[in-house]
Residue frames as qw, qx, qy, qz and C-alpha x, y, z in Angstrom:
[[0.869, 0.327, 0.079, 0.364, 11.55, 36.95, -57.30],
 [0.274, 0.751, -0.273, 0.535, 13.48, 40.62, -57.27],
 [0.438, -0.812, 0.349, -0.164, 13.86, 40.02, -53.10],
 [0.988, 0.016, 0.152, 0.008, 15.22, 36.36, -54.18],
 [0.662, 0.523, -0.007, 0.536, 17.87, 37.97, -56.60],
 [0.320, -0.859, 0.144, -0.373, 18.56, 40.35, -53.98],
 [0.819, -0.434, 0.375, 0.014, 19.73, 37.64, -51.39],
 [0.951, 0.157, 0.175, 0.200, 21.49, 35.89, -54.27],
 [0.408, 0.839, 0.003, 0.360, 23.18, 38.82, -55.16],
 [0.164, 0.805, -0.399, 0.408, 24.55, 39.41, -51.78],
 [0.820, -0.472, 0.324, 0.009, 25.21, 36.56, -50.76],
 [0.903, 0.287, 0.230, 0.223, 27.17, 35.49, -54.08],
 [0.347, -0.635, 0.078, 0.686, 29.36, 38.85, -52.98],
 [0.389, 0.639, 0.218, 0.627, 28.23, 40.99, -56.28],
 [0.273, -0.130, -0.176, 0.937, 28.96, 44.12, -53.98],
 [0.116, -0.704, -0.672, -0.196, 25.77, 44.81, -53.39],
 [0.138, 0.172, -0.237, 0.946, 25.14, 48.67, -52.43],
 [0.160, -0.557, -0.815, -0.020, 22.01, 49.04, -49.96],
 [0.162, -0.405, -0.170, -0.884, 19.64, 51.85, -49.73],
 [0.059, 0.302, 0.727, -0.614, 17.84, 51.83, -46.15],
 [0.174, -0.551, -0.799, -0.169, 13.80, 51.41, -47.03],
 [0.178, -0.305, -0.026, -0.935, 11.38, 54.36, -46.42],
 [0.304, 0.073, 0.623, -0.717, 9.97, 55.20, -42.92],
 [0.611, 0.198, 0.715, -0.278, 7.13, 52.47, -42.87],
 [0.775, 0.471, -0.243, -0.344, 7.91, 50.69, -46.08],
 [0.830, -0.261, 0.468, -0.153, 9.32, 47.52, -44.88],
 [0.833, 0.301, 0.462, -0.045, 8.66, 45.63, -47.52],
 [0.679, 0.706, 0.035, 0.200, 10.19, 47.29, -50.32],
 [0.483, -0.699, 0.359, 0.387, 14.16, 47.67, -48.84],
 [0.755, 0.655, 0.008, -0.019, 15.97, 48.08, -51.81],
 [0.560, -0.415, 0.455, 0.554, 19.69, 47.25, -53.08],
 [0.458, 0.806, -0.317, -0.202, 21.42, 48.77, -56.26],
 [0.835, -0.240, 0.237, 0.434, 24.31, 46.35, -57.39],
 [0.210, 0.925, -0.279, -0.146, 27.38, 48.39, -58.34],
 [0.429, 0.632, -0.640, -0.082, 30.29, 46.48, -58.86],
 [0.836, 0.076, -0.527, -0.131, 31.87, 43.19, -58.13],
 [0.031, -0.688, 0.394, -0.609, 33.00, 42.35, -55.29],
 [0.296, 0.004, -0.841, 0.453, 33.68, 39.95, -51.91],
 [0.554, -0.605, -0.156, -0.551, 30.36, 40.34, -48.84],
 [0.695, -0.700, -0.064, -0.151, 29.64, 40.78, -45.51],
 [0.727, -0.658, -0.066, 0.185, 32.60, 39.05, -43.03],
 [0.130, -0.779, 0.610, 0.063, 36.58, 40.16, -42.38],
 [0.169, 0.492, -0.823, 0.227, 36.99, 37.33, -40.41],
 [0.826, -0.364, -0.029, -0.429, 34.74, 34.33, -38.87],
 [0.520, -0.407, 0.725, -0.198, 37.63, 32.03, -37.46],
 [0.424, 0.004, 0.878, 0.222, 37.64, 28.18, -38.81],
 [0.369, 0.568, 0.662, -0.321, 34.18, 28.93, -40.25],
 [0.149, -0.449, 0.398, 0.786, 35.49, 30.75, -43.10],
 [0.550, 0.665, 0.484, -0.145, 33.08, 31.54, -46.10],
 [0.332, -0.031, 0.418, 0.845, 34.97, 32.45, -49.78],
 [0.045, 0.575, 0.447, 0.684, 32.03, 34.93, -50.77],
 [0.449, -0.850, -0.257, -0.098, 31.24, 35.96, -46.89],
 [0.785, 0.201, -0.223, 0.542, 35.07, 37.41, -46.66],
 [0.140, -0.536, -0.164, 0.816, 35.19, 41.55, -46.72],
 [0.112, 0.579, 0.606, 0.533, 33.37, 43.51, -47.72],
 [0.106, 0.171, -0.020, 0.979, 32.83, 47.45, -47.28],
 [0.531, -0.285, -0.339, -0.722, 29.22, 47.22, -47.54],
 [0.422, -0.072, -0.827, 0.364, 29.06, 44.54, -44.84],
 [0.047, -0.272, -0.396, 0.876, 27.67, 47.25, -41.99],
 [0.322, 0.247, -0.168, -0.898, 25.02, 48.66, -44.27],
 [0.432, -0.031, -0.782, -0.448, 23.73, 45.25, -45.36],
 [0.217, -0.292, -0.783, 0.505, 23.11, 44.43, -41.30],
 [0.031, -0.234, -0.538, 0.809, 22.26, 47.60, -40.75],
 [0.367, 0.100, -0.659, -0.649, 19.69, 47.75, -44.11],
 [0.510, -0.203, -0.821, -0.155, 18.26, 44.24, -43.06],
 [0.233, -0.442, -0.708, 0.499, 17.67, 45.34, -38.86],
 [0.238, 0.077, 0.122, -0.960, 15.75, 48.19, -39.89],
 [0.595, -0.051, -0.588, -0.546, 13.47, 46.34, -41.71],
 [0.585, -0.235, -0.776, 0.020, 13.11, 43.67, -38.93],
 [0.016, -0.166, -0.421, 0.891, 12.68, 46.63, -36.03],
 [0.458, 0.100, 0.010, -0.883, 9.52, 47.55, -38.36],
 [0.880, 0.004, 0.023, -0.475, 8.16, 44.56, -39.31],
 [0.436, -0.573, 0.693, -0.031, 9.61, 41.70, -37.14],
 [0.715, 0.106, 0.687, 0.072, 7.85, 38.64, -39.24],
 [0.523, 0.680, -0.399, -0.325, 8.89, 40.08, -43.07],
 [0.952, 0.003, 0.287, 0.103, 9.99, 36.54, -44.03],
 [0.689, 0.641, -0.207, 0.268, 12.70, 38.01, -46.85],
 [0.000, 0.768, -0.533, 0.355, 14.77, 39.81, -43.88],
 [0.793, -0.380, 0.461, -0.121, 14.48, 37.02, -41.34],
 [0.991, 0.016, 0.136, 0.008, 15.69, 35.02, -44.10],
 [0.498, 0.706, -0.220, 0.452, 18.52, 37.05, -45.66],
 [0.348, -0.767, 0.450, -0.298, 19.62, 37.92, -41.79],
 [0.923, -0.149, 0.355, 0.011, 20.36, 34.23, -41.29],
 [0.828, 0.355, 0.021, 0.434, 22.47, 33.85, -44.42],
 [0.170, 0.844, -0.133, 0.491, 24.08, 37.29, -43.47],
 [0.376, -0.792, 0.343, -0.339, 25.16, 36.12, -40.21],
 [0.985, -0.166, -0.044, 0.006, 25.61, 31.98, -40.05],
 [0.845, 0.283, -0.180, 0.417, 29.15, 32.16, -41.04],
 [0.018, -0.795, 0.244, -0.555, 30.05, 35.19, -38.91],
 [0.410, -0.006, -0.870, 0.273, 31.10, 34.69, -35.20],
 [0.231, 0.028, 0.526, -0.818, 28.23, 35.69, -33.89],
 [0.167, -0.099, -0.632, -0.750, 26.17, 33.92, -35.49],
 [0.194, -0.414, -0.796, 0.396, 23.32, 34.20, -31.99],
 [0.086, 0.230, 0.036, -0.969, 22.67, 37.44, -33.83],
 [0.405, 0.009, -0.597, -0.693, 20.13, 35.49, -35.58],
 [0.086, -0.178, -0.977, 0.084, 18.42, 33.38, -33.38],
 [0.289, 0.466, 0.204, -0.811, 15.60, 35.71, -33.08],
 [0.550, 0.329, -0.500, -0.582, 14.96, 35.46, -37.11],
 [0.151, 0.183, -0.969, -0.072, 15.64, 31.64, -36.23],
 [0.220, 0.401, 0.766, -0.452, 12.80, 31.36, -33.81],
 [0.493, 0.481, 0.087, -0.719, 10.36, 33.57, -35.89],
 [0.632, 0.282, -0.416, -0.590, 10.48, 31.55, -39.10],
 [0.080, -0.024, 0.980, -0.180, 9.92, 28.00, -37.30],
 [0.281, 0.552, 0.765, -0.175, 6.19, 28.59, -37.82],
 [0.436, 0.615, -0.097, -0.650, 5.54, 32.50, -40.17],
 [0.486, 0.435, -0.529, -0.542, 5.82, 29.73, -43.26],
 [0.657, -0.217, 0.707, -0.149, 4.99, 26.42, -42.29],
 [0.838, 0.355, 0.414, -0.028, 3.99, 25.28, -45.68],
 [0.316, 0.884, -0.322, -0.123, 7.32, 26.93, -47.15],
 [0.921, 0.240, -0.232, 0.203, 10.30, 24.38, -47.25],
 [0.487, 0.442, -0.180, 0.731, 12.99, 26.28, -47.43],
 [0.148, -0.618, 0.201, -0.745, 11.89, 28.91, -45.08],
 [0.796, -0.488, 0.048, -0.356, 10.73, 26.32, -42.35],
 [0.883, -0.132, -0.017, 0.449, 14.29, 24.30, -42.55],
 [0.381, 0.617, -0.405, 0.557, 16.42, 27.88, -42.77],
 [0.642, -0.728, -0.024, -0.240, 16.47, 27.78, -38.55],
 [0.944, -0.259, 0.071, 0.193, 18.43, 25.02, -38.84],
 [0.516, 0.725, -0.097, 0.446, 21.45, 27.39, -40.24],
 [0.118, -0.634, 0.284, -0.710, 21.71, 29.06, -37.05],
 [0.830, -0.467, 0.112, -0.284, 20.50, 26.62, -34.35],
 [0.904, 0.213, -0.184, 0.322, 23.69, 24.29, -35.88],
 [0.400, 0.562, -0.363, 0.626, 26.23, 27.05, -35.13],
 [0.287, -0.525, 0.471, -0.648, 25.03, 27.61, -31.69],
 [0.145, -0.107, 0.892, -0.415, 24.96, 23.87, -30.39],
 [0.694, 0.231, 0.484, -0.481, 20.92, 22.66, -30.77],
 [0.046, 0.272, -0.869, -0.410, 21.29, 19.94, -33.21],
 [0.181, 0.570, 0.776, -0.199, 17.63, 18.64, -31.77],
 [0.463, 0.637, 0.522, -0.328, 16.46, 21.83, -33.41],
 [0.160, 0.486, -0.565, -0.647, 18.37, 21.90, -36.18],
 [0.051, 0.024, 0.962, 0.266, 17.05, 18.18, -36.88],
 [0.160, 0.469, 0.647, -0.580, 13.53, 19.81, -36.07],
 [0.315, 0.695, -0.023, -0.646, 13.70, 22.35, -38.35],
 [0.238, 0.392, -0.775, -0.435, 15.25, 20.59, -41.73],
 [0.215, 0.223, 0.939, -0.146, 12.42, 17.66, -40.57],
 [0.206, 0.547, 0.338, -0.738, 9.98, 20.42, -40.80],
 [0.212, 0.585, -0.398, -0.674, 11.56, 21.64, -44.02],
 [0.220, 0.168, -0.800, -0.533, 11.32, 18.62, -45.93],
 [0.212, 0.558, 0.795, -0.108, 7.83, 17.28, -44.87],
 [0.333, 0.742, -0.051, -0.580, 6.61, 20.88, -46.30],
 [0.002, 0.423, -0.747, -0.512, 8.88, 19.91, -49.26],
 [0.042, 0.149, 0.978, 0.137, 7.42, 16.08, -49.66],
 [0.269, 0.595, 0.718, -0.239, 3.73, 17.83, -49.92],
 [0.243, 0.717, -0.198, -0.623, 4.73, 20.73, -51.95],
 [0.050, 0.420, -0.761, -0.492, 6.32, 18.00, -54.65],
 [0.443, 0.175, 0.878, -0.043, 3.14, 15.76, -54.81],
 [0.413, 0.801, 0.397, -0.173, 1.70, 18.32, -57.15],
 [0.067, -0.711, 0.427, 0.555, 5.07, 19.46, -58.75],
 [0.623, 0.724, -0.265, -0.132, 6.49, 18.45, -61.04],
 [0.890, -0.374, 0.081, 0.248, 9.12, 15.76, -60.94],
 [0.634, -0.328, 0.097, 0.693, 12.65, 16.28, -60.21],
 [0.244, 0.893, 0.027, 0.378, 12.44, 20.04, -61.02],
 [0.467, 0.373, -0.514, 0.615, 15.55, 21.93, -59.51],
 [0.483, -0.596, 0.367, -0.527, 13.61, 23.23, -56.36],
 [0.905, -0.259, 0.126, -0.313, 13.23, 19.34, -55.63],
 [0.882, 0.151, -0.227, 0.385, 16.57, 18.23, -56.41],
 [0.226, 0.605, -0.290, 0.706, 18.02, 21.35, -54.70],
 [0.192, -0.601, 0.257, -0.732, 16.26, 22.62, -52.02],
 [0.869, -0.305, 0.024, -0.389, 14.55, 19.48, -50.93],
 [0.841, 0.270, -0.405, 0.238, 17.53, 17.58, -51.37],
 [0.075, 0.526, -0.506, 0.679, 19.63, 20.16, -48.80],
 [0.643, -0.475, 0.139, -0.585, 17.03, 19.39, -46.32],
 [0.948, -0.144, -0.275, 0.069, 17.47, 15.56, -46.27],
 [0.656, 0.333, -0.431, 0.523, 21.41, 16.37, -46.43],
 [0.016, 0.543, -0.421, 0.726, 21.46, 18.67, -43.38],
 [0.823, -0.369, 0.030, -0.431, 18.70, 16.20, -41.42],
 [0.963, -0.112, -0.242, 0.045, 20.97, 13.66, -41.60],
 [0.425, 0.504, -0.239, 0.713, 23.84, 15.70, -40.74],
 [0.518, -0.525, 0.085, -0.670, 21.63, 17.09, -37.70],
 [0.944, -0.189, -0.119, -0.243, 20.60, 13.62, -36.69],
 [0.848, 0.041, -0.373, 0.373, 24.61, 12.07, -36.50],
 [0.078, 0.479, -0.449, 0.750, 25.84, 15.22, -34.42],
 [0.672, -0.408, 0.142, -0.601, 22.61, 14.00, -31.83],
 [0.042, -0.217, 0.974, -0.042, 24.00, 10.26, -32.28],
 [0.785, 0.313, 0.409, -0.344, 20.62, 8.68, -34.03],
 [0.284, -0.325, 0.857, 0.281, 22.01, 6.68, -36.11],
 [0.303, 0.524, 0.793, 0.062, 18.66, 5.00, -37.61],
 [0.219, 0.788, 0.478, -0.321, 17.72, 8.43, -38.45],
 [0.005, 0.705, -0.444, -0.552, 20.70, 9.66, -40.07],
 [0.271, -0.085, 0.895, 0.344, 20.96, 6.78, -41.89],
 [0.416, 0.590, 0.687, -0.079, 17.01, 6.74, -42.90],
 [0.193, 0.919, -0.092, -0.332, 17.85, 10.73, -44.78],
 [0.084, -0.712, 0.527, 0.456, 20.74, 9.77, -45.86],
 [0.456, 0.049, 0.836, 0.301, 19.53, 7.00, -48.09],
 [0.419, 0.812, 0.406, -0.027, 16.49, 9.10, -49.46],
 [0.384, -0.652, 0.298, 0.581, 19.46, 11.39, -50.18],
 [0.275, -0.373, 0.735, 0.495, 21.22, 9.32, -52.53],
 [0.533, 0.348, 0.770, 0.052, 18.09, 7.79, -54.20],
 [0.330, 0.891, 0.252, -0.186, 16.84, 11.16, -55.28],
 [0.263, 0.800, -0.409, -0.350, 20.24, 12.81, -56.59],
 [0.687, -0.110, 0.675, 0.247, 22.01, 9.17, -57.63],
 [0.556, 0.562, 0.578, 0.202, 20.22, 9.33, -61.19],
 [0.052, 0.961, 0.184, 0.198, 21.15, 12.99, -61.44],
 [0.346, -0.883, -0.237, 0.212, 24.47, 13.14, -60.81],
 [0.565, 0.236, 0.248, 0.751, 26.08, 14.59, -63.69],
 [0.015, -0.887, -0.384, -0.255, 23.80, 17.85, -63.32],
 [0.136, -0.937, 0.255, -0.196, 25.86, 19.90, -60.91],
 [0.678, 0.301, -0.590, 0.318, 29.50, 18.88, -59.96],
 [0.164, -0.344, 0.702, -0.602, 28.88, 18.61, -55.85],
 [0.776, -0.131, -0.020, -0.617, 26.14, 15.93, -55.91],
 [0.839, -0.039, -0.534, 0.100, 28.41, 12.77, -55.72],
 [0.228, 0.239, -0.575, 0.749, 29.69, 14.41, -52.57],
 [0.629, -0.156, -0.049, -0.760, 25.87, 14.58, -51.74],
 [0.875, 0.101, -0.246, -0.404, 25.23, 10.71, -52.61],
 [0.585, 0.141, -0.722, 0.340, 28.08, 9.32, -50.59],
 [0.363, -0.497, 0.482, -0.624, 26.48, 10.78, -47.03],
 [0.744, -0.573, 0.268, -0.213, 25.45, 7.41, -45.80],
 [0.845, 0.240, -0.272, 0.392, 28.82, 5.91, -46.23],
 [0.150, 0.435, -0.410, 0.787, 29.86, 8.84, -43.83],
 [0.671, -0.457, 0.042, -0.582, 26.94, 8.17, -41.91],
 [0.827, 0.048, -0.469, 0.308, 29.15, 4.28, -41.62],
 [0.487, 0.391, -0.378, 0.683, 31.95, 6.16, -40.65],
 [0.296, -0.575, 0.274, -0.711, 30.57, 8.63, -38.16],
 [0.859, -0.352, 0.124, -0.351, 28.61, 5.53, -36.42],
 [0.228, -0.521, 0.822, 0.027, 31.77, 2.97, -36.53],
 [0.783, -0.018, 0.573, -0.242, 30.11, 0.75, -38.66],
 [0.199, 0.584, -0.639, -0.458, 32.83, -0.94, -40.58],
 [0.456, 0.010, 0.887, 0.065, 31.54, -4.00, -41.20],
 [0.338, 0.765, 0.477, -0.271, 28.88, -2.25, -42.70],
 [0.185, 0.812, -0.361, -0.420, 31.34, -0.55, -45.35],
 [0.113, -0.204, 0.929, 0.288, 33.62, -3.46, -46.11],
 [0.469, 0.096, 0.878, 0.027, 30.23, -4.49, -47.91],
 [0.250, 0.704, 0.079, -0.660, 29.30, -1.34, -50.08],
 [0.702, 0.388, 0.365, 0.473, 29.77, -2.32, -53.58],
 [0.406, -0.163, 0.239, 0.867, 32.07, -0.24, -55.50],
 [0.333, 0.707, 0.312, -0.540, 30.46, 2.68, -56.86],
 [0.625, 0.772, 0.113, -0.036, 29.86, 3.29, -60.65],
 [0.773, 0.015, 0.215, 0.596, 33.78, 3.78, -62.76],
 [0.213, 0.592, 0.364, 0.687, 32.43, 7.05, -63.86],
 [0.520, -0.803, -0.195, -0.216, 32.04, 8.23, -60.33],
 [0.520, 0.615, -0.367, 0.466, 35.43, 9.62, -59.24],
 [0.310, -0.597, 0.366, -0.643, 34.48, 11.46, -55.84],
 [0.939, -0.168, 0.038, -0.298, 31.93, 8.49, -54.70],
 [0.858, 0.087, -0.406, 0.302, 35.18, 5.77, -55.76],
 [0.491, 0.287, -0.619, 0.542, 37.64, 7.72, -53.86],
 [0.486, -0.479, 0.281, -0.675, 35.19, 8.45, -50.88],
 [0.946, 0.016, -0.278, -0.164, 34.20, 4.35, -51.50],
 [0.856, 0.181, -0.398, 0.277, 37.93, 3.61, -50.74],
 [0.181, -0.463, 0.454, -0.739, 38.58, 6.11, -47.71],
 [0.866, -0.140, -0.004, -0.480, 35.78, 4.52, -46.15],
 [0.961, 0.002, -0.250, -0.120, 36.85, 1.43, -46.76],
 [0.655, 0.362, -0.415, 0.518, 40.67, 2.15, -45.38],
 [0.422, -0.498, 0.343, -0.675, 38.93, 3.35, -41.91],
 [0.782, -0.444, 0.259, -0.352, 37.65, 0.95, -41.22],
 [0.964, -0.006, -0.245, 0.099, 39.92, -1.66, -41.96],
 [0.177, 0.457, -0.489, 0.722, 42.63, 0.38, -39.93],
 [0.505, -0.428, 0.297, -0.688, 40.31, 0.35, -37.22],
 [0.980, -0.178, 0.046, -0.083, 39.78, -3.86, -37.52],
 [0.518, -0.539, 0.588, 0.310, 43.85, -3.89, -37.26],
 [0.837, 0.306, 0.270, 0.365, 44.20, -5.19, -40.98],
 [0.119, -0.774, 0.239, 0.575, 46.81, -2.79, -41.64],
 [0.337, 0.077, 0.733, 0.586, 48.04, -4.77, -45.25],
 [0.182, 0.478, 0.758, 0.405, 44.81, -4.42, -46.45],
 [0.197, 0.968, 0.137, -0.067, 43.92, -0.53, -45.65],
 [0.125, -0.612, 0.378, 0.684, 47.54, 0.49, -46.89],
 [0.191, 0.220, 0.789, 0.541, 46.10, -1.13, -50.27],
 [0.167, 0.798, 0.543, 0.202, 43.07, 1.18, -50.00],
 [0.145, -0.881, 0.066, 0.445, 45.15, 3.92, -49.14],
 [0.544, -0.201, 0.643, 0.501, 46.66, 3.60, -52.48],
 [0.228, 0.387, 0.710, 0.542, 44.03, 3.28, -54.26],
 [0.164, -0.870, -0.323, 0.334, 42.43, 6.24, -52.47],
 [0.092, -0.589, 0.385, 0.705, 45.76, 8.70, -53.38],
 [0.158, 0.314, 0.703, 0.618, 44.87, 6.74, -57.56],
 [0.024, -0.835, -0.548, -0.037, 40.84, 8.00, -57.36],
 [0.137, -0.783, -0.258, 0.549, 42.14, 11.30, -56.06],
 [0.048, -0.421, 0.513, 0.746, 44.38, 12.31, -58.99],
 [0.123, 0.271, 0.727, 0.619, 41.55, 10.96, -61.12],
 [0.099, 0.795, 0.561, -0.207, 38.90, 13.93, -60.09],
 [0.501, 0.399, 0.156, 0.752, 38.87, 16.31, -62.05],
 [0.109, 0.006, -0.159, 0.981, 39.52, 20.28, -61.20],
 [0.321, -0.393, -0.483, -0.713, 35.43, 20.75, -61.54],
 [0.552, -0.463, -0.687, -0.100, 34.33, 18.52, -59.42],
 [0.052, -0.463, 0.459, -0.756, 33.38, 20.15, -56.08],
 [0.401, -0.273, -0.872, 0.068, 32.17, 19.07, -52.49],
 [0.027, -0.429, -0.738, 0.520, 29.20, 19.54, -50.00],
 [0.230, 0.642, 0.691, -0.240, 25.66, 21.00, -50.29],
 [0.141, 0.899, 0.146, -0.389, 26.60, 24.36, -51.96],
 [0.820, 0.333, 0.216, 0.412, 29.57, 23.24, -53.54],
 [0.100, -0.965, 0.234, -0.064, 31.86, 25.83, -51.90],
 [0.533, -0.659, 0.530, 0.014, 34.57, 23.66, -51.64],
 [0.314, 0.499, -0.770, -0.242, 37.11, 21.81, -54.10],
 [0.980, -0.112, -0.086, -0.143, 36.47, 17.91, -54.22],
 [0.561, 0.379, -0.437, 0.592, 40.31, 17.61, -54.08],
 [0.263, -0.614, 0.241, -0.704, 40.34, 19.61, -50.87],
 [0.553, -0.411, 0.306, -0.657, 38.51, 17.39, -49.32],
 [0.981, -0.061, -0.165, -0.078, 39.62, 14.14, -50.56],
 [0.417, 0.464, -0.516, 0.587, 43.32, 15.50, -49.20],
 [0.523, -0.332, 0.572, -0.537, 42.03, 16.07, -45.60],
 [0.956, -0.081, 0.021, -0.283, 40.16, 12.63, -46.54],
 [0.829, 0.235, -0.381, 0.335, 43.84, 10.49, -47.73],
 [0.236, 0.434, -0.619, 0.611, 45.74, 12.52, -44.18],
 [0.819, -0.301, 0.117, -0.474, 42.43, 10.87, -42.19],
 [0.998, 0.054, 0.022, -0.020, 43.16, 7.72, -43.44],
 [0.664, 0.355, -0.507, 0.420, 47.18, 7.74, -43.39],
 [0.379, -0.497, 0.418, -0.659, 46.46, 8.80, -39.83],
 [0.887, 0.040, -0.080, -0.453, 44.36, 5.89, -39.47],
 [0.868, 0.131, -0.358, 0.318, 47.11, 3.61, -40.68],
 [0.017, 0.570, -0.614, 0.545, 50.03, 5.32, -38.35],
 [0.641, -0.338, 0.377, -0.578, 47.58, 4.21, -35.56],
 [0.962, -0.113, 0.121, -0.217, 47.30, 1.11, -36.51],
 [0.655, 0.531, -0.434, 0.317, 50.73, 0.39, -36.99],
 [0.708, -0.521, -0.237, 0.414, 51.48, 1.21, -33.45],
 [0.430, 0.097, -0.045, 0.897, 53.61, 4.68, -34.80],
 [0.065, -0.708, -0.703, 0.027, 51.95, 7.38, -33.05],
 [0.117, -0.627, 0.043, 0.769, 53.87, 10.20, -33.51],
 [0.282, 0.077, 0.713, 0.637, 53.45, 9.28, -37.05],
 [0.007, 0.590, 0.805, 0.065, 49.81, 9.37, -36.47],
 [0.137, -0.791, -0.295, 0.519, 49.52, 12.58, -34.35],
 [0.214, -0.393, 0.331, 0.831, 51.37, 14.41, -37.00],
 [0.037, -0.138, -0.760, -0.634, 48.97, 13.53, -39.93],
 [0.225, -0.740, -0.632, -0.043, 46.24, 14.21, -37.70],
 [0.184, -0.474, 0.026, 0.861, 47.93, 17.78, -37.29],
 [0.016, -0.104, 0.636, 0.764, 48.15, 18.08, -40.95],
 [0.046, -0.427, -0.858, -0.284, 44.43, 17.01, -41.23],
 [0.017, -0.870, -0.414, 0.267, 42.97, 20.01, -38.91],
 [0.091, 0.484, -0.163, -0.855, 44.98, 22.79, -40.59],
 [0.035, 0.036, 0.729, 0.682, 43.78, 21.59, -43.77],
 [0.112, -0.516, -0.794, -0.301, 40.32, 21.33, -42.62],
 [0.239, -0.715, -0.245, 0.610, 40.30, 24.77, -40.76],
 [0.067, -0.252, 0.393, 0.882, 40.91, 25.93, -44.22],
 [0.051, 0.341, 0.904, 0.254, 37.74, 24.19, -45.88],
 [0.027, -0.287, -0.150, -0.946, 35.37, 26.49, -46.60],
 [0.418, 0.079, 0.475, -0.771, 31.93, 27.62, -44.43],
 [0.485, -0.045, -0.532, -0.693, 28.83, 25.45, -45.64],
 [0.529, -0.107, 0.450, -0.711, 25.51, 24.00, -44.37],
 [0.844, -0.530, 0.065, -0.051, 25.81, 21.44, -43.74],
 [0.098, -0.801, 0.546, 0.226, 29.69, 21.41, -42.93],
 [0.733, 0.428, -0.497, -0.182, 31.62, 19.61, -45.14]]
């Protein structure tokens, strides 16, 4: 539990101060927190992480975490804390080492047998990112026959897994598989998702899973989600204003692109999106309404209109914060 609060601590940038572990004591590396405070990167390019910014201590946490893995390479806390300490960084090949070691030193660990996939994503292997987050949640789906139901590890951790498998699976272009994760997704956090205020951004992945695969027929037949479900309505009506742009009705996605800009001004300032909830829901339904007015340009035939709003759509989403799976 104290290496757990450790990680949480510096990843969650409390300005963790680290003490470098006594000559062959591995195990017990210790951190003091002293004051509050930003962690670990300057700069990582697009990949940008609001708690992995600057930080002083940055050096010392690396250099803290590779002693420990020089003396004992399979310590599961460092391998795992090096991963978070590097994914968002631009190097993040500094880990693939830790990546490769905890594919099998926990097999019956969840979490630790789907963190690979952190690192295998940034460098390009989406087969073993979809390997490892497979891994992670079969461990998961036998740890939870004897849990307890929906406790938070099993709405959390097991949930991430599904979200990043299917996320894995549409970068590889498996379709049947994204789509199979991304429904157990929604079943499990649907009922559950007033609890934390990124989970209807969670429970709309296979409606993106539509999108990614180009099946708009297959939207235009989603029923509207719940009235009480802001994110989900205005994700419901993006969605739906792709793809009719894309079948040429142009009338009838500038009417969901309407109601798309209504839904947005009704989310409120809480509500946040993807797996970690590092990122405004606004944010991301603004890159989502300069998709879709893109969308329409195109189909209109105005294509400078288009290109421009598809300008406006990567700076905005070059701003979107770092998260696993990206938002």
């Amino acid at each position: 539990m104290k290496a757990e609060v450790w990680c949480l601590a510096l990843l969650a940038g409390m300005g963790a101060a680290c003490r470098a572990p006594a000559s062959g004591d591995a195990n017990q590396a210790a951190v003091t927190e002293t004051r509050p405070g930003p962690s670990l990167f300057t700069g990582i390019g697009t990949h940008h992480h609001p708690i992995m910014t600057s930080n002083a201590d940055a050096p010392r946490i690396l250099e803290v975490l590779e002693s420990v893995l020089r003396r004992a390479p399979n310590h599961a806390g460092a391998n795992h804390y090096y991963i978070h300490s590097v994914e968002a960084s631009r190097a993040p090949e500094r880990a693939l080492p830790s990546a490769e070691r905890l594919k099998t030193l926990a097999p019956a660990a969840g979490h630790l047998a789907h963190m690979p996939a952190h690192i295998l994503a940034r460098t390009g292997d989406h087969e073993g990112a979809a390997r490892a987050n497979l891994a992670g949640a079969e461990a998961d789906r036998t740890y939870l026959k004897s849990a307890p139901p929906d406790t938070f590890y099993g709405l959390a951790y097991y949930s991430h897994n599904l979200h990043f498998l299917s996320d894995s699976n549409m970068m590889r272009g498996r379709f049947a598989d994204a789509r199979q994760s991304a429904a157990e997704l929604a079943g499990r956090l649907t009922p559950h998702a007033n609890m934390m205020p990124m989970i209807e951004s969670m429970v709309v992945t296979p409606t993106s899973v539509l999108l990614r695969f180009g099946r708009y027929d297959d939207i235009l037949k989603e029923p509207a989600p719940p009235a009480d479900r802001p994110v989900m309505t205005a994700w419901w009506h993006f969605a739906r204003g792709v793809a009719l742009a894309r079948k040429d009705q142009v009338d009838q996605a500038m009417a969901e692109q309407t109601q798309l800009v209504a839904s947005i001004a009704r989310v409120p300032d809480s509500a946040l999106f993807g797996g970690t909830g590092l990122e405004s829901a606004r944010n991301v339904l603004d890159i989502a309404r300069l998709v879709l007015a893109a969308r329409v340009a195109a189909a209109r035939g105005t294509s400078d209109a288009a290109i421009a709003f598809w300008r406006q759509a990567v700076a905005s989403a070059d701003r979107v914060a770092y998260d696993e799976p990206p938002v």
